[in-house]
N, CA and C atoms of all chains as a GROMACS GRO file, in nm:
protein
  543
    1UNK      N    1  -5.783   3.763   2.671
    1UNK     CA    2  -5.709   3.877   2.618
    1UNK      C    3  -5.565   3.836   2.584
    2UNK      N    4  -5.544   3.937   2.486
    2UNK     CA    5  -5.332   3.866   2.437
    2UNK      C    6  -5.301   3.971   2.376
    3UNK      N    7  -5.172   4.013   2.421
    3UNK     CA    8  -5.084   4.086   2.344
    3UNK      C    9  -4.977   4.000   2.286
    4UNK      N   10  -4.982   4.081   2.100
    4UNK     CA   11  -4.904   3.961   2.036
    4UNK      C   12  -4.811   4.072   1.975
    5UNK      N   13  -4.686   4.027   1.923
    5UNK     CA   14  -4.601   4.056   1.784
    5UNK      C   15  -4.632   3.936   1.679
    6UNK      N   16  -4.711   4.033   1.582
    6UNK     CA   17  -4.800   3.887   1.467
    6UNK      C   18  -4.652   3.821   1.393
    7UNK      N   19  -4.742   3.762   1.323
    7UNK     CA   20  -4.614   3.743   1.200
    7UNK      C   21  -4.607   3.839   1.100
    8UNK      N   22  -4.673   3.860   1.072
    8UNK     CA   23  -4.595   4.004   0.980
    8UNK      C   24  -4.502   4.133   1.042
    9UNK      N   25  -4.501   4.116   1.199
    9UNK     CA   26  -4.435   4.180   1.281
    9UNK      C   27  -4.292   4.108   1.274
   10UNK      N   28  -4.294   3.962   1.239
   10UNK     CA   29  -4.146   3.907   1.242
   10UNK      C   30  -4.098   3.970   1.125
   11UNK      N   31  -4.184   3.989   1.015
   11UNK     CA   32  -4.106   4.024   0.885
   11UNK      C   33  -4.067   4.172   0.890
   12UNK      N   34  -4.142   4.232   1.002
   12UNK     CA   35  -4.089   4.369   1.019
   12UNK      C   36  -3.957   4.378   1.102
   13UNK      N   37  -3.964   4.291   1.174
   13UNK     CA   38  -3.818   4.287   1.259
   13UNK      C   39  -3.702   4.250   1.155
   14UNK      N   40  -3.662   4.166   1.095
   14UNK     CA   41  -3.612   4.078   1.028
   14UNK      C   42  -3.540   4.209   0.917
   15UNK      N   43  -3.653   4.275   0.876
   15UNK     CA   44  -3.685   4.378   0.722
   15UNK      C   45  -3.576   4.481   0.780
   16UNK      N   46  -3.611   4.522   0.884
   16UNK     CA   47  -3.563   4.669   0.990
   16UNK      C   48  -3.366   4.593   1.024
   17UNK      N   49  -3.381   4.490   1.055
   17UNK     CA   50  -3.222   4.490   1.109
   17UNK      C   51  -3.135   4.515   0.948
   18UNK      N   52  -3.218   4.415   0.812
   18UNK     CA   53  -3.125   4.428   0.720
   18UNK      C   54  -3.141   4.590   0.633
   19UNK      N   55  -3.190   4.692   0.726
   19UNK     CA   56  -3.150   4.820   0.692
   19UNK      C   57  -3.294   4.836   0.626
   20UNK      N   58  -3.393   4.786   0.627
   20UNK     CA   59  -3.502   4.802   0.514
   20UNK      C   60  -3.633   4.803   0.574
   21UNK      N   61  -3.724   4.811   0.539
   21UNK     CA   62  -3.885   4.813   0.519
   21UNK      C   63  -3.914   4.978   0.588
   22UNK      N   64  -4.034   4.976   0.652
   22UNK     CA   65  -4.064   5.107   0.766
   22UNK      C   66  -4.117   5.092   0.899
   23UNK      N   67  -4.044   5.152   0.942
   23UNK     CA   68  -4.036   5.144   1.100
   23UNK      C   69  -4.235   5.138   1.121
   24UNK      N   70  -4.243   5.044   1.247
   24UNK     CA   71  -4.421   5.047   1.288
   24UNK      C   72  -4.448   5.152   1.458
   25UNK      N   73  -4.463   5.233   1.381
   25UNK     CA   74  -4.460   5.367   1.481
   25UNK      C   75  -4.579   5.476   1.448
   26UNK      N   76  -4.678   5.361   1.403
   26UNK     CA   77  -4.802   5.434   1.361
   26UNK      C   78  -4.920   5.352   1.438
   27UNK      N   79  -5.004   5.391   1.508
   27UNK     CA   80  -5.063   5.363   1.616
   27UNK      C   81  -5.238   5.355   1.574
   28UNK      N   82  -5.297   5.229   1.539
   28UNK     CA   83  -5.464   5.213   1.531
   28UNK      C   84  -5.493   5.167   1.670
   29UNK      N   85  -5.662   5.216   1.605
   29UNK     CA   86  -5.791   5.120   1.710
   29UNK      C   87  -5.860   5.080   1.642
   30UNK      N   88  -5.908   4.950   1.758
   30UNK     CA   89  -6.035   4.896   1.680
   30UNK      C   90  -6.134   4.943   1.812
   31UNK      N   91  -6.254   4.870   1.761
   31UNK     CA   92  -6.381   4.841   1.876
   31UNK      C   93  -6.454   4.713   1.876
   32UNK      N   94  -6.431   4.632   1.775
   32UNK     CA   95  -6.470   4.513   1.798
   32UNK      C   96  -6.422   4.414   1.863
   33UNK      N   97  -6.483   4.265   1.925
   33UNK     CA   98  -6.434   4.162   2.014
   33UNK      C   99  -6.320   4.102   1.942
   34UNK      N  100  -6.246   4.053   2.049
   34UNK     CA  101  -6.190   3.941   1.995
   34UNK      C  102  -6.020   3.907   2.053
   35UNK      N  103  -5.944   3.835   2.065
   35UNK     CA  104  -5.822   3.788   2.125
   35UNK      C  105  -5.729   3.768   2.014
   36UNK      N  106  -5.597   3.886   2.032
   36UNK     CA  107  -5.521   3.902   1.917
   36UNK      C  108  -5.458   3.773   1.916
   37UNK      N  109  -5.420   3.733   1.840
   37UNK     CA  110  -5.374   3.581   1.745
   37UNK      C  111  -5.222   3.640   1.667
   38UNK      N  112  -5.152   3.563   1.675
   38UNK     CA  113  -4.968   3.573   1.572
   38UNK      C  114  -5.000   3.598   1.428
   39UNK      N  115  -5.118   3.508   1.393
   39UNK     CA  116  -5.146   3.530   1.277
   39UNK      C  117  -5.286   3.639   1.237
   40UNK      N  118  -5.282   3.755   1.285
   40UNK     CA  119  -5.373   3.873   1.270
   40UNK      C  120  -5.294   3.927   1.192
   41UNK      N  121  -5.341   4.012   1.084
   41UNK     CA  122  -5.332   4.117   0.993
   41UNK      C  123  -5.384   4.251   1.026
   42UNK      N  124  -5.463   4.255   1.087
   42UNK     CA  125  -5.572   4.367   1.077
   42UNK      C  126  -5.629   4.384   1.232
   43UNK      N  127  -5.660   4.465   1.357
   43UNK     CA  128  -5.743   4.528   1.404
   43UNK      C  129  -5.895   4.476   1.432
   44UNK      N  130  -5.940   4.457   1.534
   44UNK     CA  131  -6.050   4.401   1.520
   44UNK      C  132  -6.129   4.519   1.574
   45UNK      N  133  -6.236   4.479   1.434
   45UNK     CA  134  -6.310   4.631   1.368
   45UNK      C  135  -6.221   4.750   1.386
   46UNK      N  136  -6.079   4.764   1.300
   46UNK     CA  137  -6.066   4.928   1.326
   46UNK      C  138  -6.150   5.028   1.215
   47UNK      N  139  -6.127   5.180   1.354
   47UNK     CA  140  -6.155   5.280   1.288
   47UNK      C  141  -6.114   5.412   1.288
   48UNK      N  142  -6.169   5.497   1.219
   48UNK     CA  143  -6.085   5.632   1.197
   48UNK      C  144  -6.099   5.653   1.409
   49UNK      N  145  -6.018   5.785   1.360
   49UNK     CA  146  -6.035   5.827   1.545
   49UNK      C  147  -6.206   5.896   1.579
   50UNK      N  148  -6.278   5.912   1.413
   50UNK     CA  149  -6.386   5.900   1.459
   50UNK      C  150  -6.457   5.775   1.462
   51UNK      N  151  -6.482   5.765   1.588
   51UNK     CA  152  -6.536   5.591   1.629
   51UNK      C  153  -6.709   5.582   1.600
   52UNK      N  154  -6.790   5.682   1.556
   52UNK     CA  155  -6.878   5.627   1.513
   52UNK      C  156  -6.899   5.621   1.350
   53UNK      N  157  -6.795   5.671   1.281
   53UNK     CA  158  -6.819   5.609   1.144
   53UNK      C  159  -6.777   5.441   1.104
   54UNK      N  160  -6.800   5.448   0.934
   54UNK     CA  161  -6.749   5.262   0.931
   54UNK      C  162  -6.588   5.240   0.923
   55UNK      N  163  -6.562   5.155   0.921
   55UNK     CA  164  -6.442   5.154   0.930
   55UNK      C  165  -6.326   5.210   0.847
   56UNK      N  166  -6.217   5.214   0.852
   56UNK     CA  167  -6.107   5.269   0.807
   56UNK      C  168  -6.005   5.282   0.877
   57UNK      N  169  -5.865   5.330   0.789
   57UNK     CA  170  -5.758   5.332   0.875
   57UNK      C  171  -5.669   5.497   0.872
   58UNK      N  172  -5.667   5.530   0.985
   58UNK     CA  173  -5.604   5.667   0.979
   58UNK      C  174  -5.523   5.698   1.129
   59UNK      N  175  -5.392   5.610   1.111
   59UNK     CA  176  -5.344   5.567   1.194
   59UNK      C  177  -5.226   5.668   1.252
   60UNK      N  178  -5.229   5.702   1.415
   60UNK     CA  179  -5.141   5.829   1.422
   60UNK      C  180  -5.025   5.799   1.462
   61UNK      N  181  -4.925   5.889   1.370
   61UNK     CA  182  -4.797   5.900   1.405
   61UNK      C  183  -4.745   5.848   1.544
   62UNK      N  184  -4.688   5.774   1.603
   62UNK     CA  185  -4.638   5.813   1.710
   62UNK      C  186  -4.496   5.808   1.738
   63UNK      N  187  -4.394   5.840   1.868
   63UNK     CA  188  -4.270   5.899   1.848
   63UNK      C  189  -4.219   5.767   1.912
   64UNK      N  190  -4.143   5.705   1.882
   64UNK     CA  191  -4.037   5.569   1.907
   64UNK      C  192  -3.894   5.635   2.011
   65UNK      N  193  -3.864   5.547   2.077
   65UNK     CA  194  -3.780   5.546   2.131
   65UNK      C  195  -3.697   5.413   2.184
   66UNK      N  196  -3.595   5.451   2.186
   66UNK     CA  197  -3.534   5.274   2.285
   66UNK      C  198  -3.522   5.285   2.407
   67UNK      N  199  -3.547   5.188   2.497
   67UNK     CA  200  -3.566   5.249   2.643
   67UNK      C  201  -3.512   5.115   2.733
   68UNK      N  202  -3.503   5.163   2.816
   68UNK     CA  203  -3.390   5.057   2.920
   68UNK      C  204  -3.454   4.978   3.014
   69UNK      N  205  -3.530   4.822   2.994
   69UNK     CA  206  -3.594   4.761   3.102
   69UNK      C  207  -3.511   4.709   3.186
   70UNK      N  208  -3.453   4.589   3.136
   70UNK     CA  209  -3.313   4.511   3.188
   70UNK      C  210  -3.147   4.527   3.164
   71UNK      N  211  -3.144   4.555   3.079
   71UNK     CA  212  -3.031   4.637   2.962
   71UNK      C  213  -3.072   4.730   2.884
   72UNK      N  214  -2.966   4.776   2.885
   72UNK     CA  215  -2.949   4.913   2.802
   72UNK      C  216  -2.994   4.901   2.674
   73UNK      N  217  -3.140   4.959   2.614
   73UNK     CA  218  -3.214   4.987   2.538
   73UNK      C  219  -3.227   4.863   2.432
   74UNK      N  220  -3.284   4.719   2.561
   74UNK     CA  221  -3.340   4.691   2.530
   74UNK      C  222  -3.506   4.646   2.504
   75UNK      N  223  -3.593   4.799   2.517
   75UNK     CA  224  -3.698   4.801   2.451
   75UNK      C  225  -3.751   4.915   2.338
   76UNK      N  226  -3.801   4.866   2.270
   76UNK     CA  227  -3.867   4.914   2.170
   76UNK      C  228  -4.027   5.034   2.233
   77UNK      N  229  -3.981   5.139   2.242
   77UNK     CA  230  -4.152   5.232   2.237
   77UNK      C  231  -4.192   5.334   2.146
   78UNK      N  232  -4.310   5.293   2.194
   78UNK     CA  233  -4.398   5.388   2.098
   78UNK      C  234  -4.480   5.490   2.173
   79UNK      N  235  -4.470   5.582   2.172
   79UNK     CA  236  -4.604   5.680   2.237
   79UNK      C  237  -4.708   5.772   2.105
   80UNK      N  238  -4.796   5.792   2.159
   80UNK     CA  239  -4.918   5.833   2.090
   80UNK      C  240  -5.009   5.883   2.138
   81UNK      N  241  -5.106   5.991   2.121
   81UNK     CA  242  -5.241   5.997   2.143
   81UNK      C  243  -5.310   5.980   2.040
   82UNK      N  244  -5.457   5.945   2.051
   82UNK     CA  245  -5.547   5.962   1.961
   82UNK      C  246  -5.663   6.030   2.004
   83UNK      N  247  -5.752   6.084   1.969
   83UNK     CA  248  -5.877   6.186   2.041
   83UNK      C  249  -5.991   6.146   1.945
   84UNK      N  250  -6.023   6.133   1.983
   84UNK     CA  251  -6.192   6.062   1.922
   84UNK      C  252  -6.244   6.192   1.892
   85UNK      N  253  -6.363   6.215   1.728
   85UNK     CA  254  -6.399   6.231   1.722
   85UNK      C  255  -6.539   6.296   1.683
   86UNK      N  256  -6.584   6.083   1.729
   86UNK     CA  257  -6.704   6.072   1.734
   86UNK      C  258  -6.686   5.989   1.837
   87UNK      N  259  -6.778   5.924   1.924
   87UNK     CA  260  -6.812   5.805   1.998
   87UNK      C  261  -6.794   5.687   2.061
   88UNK      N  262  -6.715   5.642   2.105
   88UNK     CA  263  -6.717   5.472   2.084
   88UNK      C  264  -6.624   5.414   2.152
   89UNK      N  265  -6.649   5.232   2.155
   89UNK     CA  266  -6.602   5.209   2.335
   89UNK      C  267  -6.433   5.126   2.229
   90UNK      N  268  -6.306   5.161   2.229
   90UNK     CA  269  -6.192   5.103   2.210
   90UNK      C  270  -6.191   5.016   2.289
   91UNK      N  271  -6.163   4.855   2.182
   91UNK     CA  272  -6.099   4.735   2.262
   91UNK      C  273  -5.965   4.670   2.191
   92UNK      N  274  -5.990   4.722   2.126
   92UNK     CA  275  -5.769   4.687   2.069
   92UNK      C  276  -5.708   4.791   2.016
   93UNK      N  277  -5.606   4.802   2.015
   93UNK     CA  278  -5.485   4.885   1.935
   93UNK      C  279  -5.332   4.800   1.878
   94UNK      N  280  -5.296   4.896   1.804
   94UNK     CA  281  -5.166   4.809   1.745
   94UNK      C  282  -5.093   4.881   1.696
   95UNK      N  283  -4.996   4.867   1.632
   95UNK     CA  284  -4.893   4.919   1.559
   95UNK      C  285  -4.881   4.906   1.410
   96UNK      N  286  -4.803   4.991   1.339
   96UNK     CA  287  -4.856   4.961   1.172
   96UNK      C  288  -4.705   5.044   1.125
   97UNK      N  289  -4.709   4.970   0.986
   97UNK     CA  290  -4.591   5.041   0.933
   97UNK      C  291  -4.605   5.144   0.834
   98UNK      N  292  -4.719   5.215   0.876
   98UNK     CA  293  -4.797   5.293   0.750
   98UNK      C  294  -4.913   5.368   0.804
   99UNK      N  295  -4.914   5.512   0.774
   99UNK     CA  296  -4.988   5.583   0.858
   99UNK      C  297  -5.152   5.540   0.813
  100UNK      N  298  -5.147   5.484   0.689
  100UNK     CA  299  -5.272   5.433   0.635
  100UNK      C  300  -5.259   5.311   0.598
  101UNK      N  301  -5.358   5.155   0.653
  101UNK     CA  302  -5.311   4.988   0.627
  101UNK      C  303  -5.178   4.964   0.638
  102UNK      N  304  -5.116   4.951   0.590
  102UNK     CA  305  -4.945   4.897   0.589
  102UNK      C  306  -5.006   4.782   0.698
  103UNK      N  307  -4.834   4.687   0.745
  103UNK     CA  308  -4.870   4.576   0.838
  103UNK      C  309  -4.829   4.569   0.962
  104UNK      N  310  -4.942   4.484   1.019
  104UNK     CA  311  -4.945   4.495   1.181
  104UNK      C  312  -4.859   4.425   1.240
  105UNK      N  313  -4.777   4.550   1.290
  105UNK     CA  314  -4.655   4.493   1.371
  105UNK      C  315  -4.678   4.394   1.515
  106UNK      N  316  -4.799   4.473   1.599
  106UNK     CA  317  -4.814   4.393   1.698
  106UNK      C  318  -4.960   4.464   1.778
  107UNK      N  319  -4.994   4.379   1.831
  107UNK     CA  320  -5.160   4.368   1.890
  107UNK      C  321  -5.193   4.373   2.014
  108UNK      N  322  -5.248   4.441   2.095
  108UNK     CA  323  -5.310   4.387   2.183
  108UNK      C  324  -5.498   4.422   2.214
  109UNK      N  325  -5.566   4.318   2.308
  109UNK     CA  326  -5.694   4.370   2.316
  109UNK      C  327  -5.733   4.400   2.448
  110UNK      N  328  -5.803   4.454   2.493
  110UNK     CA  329  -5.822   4.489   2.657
  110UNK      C  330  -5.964   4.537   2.633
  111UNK      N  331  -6.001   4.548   2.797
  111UNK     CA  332  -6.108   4.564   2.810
  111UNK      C  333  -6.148   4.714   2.774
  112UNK      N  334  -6.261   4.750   2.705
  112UNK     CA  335  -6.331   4.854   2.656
  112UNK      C  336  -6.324   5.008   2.721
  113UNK      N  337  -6.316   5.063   2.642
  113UNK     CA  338  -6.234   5.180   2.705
  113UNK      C  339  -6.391   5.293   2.596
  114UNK      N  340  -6.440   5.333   2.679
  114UNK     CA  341  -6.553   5.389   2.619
  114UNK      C  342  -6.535   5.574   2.600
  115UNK      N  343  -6.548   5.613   2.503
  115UNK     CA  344  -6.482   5.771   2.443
  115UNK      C  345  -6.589   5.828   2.385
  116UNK      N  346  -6.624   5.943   2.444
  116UNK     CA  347  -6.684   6.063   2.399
  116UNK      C  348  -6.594   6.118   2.306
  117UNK      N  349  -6.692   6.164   2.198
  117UNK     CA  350  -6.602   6.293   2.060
  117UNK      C  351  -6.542   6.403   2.209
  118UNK      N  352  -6.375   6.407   2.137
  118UNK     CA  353  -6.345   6.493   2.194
  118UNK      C  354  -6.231   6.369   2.336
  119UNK      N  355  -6.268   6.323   2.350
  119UNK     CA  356  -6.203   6.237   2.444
  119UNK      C  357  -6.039   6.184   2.394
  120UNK      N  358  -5.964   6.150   2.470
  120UNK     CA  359  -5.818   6.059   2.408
  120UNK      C  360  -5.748   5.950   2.471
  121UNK      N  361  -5.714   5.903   2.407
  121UNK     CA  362  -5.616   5.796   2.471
  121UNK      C  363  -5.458   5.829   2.457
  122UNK      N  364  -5.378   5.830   2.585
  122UNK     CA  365  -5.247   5.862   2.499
  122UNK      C  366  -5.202   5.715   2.566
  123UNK      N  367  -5.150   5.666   2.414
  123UNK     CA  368  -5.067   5.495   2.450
  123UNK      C  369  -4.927   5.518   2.506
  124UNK      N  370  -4.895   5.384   2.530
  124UNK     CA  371  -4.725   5.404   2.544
  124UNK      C  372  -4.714   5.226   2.531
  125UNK      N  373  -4.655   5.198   2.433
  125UNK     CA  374  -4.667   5.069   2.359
  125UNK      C  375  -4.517   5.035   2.341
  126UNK      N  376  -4.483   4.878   2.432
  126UNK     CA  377  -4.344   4.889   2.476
  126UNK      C  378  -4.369   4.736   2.394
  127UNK      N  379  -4.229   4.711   2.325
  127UNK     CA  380  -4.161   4.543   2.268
  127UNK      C  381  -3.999   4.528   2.361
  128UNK      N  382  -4.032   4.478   2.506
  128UNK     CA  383  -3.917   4.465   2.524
  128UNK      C  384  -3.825   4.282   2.482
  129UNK      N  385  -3.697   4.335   2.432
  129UNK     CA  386  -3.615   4.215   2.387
  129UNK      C  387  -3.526   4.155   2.562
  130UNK      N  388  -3.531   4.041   2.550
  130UNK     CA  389  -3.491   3.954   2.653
  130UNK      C  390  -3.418   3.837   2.635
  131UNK      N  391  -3.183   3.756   2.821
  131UNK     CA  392  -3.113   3.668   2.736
  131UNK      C  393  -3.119   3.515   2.802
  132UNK      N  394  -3.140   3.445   2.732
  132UNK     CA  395  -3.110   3.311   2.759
  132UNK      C  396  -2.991   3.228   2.762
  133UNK      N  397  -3.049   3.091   2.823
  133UNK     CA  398  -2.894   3.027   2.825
  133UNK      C  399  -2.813   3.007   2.665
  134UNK      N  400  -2.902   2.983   2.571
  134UNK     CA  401  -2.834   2.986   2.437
  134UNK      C  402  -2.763   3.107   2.393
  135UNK      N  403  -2.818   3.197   2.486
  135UNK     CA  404  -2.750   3.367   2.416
  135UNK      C  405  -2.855   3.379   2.301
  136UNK      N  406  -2.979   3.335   2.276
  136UNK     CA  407  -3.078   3.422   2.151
  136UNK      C  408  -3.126   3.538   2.243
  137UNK      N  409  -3.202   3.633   2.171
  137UNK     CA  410  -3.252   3.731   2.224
  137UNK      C  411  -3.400   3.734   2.146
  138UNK      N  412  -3.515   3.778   2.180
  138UNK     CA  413  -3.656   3.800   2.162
  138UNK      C  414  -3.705   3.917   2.223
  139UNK      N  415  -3.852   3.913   2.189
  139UNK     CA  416  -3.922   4.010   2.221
  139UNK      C  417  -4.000   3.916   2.322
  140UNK      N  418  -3.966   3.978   2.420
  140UNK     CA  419  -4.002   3.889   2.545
  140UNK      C  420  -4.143   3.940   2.610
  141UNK      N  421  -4.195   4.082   2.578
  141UNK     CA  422  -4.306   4.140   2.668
  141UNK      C  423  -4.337   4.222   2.597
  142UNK      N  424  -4.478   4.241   2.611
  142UNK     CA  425  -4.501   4.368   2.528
  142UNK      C  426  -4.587   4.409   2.613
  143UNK      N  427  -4.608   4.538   2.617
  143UNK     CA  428  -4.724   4.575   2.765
  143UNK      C  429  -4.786   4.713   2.617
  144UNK      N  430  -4.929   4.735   2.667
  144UNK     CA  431  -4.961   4.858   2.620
  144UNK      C  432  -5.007   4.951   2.760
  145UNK      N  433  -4.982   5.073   2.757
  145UNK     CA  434  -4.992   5.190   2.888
  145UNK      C  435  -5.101   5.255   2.812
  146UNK      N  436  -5.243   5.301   2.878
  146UNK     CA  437  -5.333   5.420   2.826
  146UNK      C  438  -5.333   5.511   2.936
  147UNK      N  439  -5.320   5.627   2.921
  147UNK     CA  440  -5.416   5.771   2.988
  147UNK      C  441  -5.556   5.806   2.879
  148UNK      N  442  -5.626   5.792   2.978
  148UNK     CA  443  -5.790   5.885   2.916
  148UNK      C  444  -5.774   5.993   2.961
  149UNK      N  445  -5.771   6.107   2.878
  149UNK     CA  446  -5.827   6.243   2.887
  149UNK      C  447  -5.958   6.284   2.834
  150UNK      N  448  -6.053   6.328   2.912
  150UNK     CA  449  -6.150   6.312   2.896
  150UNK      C  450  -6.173   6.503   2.817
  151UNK      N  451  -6.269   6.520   2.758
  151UNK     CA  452  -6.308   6.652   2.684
  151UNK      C  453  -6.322   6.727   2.768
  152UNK      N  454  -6.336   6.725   2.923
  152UNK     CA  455  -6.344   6.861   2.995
  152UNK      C  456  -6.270   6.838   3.050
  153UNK      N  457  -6.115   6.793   3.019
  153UNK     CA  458  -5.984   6.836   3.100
  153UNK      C  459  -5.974   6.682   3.210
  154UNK      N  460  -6.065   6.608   3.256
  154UNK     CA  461  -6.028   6.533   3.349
  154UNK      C  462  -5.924   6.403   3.301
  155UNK      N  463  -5.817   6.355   3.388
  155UNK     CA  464  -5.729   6.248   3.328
  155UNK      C  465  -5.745   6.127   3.383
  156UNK      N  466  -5.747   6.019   3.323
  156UNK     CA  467  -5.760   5.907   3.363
  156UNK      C  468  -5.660   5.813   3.350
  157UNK      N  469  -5.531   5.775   3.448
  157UNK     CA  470  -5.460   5.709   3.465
  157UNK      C  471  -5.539   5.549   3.446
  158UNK      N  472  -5.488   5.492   3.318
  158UNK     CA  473  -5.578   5.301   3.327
  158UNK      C  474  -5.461   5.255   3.362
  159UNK      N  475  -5.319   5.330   3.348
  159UNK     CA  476  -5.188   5.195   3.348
  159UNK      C  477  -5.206   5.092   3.227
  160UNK      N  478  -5.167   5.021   3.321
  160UNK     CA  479  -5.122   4.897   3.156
  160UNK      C  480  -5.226   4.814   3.126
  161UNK      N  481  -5.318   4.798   2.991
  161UNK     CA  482  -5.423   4.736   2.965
  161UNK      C  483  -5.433   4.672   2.894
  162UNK      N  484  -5.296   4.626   2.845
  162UNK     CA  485  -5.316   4.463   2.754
  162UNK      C  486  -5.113   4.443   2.833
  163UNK      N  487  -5.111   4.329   2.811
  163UNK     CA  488  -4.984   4.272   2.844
  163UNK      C  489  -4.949   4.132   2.852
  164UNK      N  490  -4.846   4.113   2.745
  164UNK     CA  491  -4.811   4.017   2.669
  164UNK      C  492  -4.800   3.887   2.834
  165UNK      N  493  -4.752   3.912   2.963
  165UNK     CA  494  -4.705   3.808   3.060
  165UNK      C  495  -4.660   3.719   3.007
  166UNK      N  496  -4.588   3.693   2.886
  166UNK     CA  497  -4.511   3.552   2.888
  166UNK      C  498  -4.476   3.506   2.962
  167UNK      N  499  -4.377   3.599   3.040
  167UNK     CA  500  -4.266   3.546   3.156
  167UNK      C  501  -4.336   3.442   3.305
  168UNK      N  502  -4.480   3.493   3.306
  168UNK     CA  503  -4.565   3.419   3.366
  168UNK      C  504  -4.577   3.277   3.322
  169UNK      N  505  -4.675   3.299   3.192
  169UNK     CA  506  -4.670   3.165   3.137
  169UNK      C  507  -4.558   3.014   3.106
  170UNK      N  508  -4.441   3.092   3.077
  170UNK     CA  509  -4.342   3.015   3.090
  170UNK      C  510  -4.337   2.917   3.213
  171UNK      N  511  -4.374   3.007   3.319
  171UNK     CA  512  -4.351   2.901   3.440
  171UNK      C  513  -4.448   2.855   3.498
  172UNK      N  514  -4.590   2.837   3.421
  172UNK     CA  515  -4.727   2.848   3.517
  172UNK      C  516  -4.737   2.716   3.401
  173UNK      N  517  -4.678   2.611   3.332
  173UNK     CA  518  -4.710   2.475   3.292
  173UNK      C  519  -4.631   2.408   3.288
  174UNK      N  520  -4.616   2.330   3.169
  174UNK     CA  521  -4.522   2.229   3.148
  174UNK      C  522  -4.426   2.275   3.090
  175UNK      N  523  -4.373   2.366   3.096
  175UNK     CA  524  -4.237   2.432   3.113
  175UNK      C  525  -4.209   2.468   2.916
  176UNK      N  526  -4.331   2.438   2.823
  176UNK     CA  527  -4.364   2.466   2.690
  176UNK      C  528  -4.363   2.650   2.650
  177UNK      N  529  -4.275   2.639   2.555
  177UNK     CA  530  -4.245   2.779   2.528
  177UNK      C  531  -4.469   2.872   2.461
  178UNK      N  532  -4.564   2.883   2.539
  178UNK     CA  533  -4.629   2.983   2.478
  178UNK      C  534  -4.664   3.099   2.496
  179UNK      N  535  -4.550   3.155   2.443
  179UNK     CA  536  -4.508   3.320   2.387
  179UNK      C  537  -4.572   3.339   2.265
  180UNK      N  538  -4.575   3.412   2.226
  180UNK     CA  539  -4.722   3.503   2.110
  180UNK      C  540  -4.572   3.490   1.971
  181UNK      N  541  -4.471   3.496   1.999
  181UNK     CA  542  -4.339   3.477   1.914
  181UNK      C  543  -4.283   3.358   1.867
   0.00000   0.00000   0.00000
C-alpha cells in the first residue's frame, strides 16, 4: 500500500503558489487493486459514487482547510463524504482538480472498505509540509 | 523543516468514517498513510518519499 503526491500533484503545487491552476479539493474512488505510484494519473478503477456501474468520474466537492501539525498551518485538508449509491468494496481515493477528470493531485490505496447503496465514507485527507 | 531550510510535503495520511444506511458509524481512522518519516530511518538513510 502507498500514499503518494503524483507528479501532476507537483505541477499542482508549483501552478497554486504562482497564483494559478485549481485548487484539488475534489475527492474520487476507485475499487480496483493496486499500489499508488508518483507517476499515476488516474484512480485505480474509479467510479461514480454509484459503485456498481462502469466507470466514471463524479468527484465530490470537498471543503479545504490549513491546519496546524507542527507549525502553524502547515497542512493542507480536505474533508468529504461520499454515499454510495449502488454497491461496492472502495480501495483507493484521491484528490482532483476538477469535479469531473481534471489531475490527480494525490493517492492513496488501503484495504477494501465494502458499501451498501446508501452507505458513506466521510474522508479527511491531510498533505502535511515539513 | 530541514537542515537546508527546504520545506515538502512530508505525510499524507487519509482518515475514513463509514456510515452505514441504518444510521450505524464506523470509526476506520487512518487507512492509507504516506509514513515517510518511518522510512527515512528504517534503511540506508536514502530519501524514499513518494515526492
Amino acid at each position: 500500500m502507498a500514499t503518494v503526491v503524483t507528479n501532476a500533484g507537483r505541477d499542482i503545487v508549483t501552478n497554486r503558489i504562482k497564483g494559478t491552476g485549481t485548487e484539488p479539493l475534489n475527492i474520487g474512488w476507485g475499487t480496483s487493486a493496486g499500489t499508488a505510484a508518483v507517476t499515476d494519473t488516474t484512480l485505480f478503477g474509479e467510479k461514480l459514487v454509484d459503485l456498481a456501474t462502469s466507470a466514471g468520474t463524479d468527484h465530490t466537492l470537498g471543503t479545504s482547510t490549513r491546519q496546524t501539525t507542527t507549525v502553524t498551518n502547515d497542512t493542507y485538508q480536505v474533508i468529504g463524504t461520499r454515499t454510495a449509491t449502488g454497491a461496492g468494496t472502495v480501495t483507493n481515493a484521491g484528490l482532483f482538480d476538477a469535479a469531473s477528470g481534471g489531475n490527480l493531485f494525490l493517492k492513496g490505496d488501503f484495504s477494501g472498505i465494502g458499501l451498501a447503496s446508501g452507505d458513506s465514507i466521510a474522508f479527511t485527507i491531510k498533505a502535511v509540509f515539513a | 523543516m530541514d537542515d537546508a531550510g527546504l520545506s515538502q510535503i512530508r505525510k499524507i495520511t487519509i482518515e475514513a468514517t463509514v456510515t452505514r444506511a441504518d444510521g450505524t458509524v464506523e470509526e476506520l481512522g487512518v487507512i492509507a498513510d504516506s509514513d515517510w518519516e518511518k522510512e527515512e530511518t528504517d534503511g540506508d538513510g536514502s530519501d524514499e518519499r513518494g515526492t
